[in-house]
DSSP file (Angstrom, degrees, kcal/mol; ACC not computed):
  #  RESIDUE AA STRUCTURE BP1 BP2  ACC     N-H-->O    O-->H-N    N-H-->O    O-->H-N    TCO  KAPPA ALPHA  PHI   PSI    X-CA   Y-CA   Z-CA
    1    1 A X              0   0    0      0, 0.0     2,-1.0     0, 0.0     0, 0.0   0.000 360.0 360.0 360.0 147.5   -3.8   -8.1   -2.9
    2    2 A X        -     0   0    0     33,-0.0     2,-0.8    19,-0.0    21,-0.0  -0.486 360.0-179.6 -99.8 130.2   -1.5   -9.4   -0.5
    3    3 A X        -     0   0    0     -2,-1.0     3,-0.1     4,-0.0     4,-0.1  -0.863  29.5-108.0-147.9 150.7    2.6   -8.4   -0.4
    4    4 A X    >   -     0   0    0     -2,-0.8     3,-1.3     1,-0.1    14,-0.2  -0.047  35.4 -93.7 -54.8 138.9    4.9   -9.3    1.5
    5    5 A X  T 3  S+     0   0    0      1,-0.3    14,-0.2    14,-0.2    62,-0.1  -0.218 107.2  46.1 -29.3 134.9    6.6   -7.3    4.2
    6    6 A X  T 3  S+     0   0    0     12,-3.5    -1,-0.3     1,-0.3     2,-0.1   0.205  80.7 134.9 113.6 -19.4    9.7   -5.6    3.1
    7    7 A X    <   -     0   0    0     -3,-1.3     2,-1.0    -4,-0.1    11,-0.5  -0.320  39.6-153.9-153.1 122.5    8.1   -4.4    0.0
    8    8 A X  E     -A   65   0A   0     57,-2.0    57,-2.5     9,-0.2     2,-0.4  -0.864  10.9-147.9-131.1 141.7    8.7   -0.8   -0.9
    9    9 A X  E     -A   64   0A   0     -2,-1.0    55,-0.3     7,-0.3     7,-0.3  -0.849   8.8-166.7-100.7  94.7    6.8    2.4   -3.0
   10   10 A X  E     +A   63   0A   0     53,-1.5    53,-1.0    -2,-0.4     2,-0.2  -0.191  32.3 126.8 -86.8 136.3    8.7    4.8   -4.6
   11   11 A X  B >  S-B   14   0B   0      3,-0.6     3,-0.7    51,-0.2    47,-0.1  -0.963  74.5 -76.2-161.9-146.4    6.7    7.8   -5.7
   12   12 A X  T 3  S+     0   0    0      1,-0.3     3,-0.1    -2,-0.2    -2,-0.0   0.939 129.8  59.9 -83.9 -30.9    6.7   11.8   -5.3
   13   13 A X  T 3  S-     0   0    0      1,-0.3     2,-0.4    -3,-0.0    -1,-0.3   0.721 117.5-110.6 -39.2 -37.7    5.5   11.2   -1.9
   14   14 A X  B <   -B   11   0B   0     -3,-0.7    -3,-0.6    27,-0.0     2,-0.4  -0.923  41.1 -38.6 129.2 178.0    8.7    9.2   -1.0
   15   15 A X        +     0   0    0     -2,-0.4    27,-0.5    -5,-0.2     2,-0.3  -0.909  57.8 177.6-104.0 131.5   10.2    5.9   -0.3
   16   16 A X        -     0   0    0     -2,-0.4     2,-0.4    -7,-0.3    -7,-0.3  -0.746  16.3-151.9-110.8 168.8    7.7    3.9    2.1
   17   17 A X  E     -C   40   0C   0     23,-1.5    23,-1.7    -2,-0.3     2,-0.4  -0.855  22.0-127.9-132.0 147.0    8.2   -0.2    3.6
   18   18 A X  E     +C   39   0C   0    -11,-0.5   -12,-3.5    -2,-0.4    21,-0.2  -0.826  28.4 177.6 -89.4 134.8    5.1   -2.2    4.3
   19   19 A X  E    S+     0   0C   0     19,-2.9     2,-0.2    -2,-0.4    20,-0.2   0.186  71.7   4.8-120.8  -3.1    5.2   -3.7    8.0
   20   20 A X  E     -C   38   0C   0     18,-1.4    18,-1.8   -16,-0.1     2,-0.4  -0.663  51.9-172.0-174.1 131.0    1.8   -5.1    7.5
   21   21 A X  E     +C   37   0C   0     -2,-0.2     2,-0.3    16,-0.2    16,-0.2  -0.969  15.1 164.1 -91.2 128.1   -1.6   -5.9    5.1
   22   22 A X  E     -C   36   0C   0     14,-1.0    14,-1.8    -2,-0.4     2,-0.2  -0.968  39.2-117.6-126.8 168.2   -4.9   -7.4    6.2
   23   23 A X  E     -C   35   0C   0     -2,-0.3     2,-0.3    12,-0.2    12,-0.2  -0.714  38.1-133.8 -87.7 160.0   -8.3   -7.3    4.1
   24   24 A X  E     -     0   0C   0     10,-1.9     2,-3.7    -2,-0.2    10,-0.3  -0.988  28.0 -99.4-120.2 122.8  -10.8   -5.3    6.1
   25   25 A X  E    S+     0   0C   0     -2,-0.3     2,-0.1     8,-0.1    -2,-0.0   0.157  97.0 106.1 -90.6   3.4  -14.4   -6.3    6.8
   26   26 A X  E     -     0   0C   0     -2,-3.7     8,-0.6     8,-0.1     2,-0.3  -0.479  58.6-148.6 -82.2 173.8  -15.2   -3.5    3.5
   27   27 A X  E     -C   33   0C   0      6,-0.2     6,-0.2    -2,-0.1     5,-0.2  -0.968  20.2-123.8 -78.4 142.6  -16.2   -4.5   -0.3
   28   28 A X    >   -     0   0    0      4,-3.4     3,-2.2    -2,-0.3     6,-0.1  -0.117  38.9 -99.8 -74.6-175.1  -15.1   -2.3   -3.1
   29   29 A X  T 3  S+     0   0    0      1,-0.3    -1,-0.1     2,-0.1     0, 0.0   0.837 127.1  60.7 -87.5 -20.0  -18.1   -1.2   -5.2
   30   30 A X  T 3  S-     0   0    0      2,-0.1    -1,-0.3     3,-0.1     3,-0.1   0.246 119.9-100.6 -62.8   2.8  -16.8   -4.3   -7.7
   31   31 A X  S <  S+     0   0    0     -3,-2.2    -2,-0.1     1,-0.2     2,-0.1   0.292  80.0 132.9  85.1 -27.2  -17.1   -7.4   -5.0
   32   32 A X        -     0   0    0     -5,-0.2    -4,-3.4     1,-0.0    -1,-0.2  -0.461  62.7-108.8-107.6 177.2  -13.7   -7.5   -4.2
   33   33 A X  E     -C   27   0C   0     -6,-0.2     2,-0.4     1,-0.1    -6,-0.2  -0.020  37.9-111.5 -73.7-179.7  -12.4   -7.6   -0.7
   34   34 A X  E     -     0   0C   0     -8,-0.6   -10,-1.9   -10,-0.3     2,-0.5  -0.914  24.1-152.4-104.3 124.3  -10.6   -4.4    0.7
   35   35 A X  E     -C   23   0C   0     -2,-0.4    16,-1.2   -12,-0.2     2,-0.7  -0.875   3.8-162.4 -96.5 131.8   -6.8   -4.0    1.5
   36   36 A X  E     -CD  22  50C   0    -14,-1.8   -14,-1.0    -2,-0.5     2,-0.9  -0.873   6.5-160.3-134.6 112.1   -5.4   -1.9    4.0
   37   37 A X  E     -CD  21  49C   0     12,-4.4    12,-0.6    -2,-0.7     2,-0.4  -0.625  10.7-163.8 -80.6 124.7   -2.0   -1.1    3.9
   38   38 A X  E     -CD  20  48C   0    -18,-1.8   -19,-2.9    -2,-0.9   -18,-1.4  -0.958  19.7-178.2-117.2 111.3    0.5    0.3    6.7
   39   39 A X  E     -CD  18  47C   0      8,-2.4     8,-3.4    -2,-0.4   -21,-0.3  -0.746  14.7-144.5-115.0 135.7    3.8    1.7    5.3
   40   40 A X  E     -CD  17  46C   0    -23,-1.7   -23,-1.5    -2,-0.2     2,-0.3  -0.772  10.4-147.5-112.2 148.7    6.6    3.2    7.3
   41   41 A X    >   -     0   0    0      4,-0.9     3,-1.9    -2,-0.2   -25,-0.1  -0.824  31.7-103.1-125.3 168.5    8.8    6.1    6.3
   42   42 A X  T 3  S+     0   0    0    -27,-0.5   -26,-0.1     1,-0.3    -2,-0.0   0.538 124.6  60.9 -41.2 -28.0   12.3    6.8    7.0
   43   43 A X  T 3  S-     0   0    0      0, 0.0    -1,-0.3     0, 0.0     3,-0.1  -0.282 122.5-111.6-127.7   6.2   11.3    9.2    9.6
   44   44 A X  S <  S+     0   0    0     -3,-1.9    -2,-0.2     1,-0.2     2,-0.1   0.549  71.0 149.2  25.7  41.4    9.7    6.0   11.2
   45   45 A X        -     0   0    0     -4,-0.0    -4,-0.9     1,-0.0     2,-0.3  -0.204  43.6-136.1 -66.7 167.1    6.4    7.7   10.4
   46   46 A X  E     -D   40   0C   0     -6,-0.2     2,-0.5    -3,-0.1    -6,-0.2  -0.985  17.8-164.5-126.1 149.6    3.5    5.1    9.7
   47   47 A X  E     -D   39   0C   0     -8,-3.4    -8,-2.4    -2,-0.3     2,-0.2  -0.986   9.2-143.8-136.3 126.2    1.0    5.8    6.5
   48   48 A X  E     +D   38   0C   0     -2,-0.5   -10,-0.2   -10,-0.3     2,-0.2  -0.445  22.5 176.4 -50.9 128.8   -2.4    4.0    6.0
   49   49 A X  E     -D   37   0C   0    -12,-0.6   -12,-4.4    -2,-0.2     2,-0.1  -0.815  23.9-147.8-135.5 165.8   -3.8    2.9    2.5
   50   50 A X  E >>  -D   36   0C   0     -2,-0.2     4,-3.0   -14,-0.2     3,-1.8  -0.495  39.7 -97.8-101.4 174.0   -6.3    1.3    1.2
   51   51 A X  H >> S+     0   0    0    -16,-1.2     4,-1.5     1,-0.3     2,-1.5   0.960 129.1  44.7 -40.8 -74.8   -6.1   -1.1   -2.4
   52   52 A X  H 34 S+     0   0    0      2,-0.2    -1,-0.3     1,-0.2    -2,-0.1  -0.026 107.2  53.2 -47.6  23.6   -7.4    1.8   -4.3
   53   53 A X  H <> S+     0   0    0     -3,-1.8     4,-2.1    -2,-1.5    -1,-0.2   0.433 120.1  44.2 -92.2 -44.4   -5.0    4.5   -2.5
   54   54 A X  H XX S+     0   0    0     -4,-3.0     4,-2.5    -3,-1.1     3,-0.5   0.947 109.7  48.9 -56.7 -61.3   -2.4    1.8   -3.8
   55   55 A X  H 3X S+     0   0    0     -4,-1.5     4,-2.3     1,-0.3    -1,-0.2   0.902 114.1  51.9 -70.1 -53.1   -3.6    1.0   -7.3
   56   56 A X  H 3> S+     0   0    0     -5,-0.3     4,-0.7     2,-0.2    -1,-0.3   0.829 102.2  48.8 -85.0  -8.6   -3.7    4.6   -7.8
   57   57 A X  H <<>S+     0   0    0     -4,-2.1     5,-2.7    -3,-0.5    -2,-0.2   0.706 115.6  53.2 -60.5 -25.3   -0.3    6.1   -6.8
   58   58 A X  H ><5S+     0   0    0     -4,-2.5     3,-0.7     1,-0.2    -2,-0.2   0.803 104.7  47.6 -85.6 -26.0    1.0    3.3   -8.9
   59   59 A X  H 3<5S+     0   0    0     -4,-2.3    -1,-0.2    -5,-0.4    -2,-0.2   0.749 108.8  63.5 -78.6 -16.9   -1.2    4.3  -12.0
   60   60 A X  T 3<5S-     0   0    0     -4,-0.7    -1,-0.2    -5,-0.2    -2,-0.2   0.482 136.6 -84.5 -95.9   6.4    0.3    7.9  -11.2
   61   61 A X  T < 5S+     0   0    0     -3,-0.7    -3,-0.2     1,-0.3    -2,-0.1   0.504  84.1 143.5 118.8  -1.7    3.8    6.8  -11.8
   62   62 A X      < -     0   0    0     -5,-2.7     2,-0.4    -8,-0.1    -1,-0.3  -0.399  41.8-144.8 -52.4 146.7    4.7    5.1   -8.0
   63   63 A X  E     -A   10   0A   0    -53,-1.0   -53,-1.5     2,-0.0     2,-0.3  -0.989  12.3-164.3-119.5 107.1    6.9    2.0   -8.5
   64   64 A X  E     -A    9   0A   0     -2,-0.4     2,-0.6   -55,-0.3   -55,-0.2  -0.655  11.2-166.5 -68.0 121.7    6.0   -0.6   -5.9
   65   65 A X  E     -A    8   0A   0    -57,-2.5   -57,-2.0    -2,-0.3     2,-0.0  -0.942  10.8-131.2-137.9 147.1    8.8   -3.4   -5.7
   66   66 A X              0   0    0     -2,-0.6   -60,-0.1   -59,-0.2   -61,-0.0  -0.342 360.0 360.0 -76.7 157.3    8.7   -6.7   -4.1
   67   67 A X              0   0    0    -62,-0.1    -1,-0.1   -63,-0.1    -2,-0.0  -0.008 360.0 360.0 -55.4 360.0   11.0   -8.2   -1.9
């Protein structure tokens, strides 16, 4: 799924920003396309996830909020 820049995830991990989404050329084992996330940290680290990395930090209690 696509969200917008500016868009941040709360979880035990930290506070992250997405600076960017694209789908990537994978399919999940379901058909649907693959997202790949790049998240920035305070610390102006960068972090990589895919939709499923996403979908589960949020099912473990991460709060994603829009912009």
């Amino acid at each position: 799924m696509k969200y917008e820049t500016g868009t941040t995830l709360t979880g035990s991990h930290g506070k992250f920003t997405l600076t960017d989404c694209e789908v990537i050329g994978i399919r999940e084992s379901d058909g649907e396309e693959t997202w790949l996330y790049t998240w920035s940290t305070d610390e102006d680290r960068r972090v990589l996830t895919t939709g499923r990395e996403l979908s589960e930090a949020i099912a473990d209690g991460a709060v994603l909020q829009h912009q």
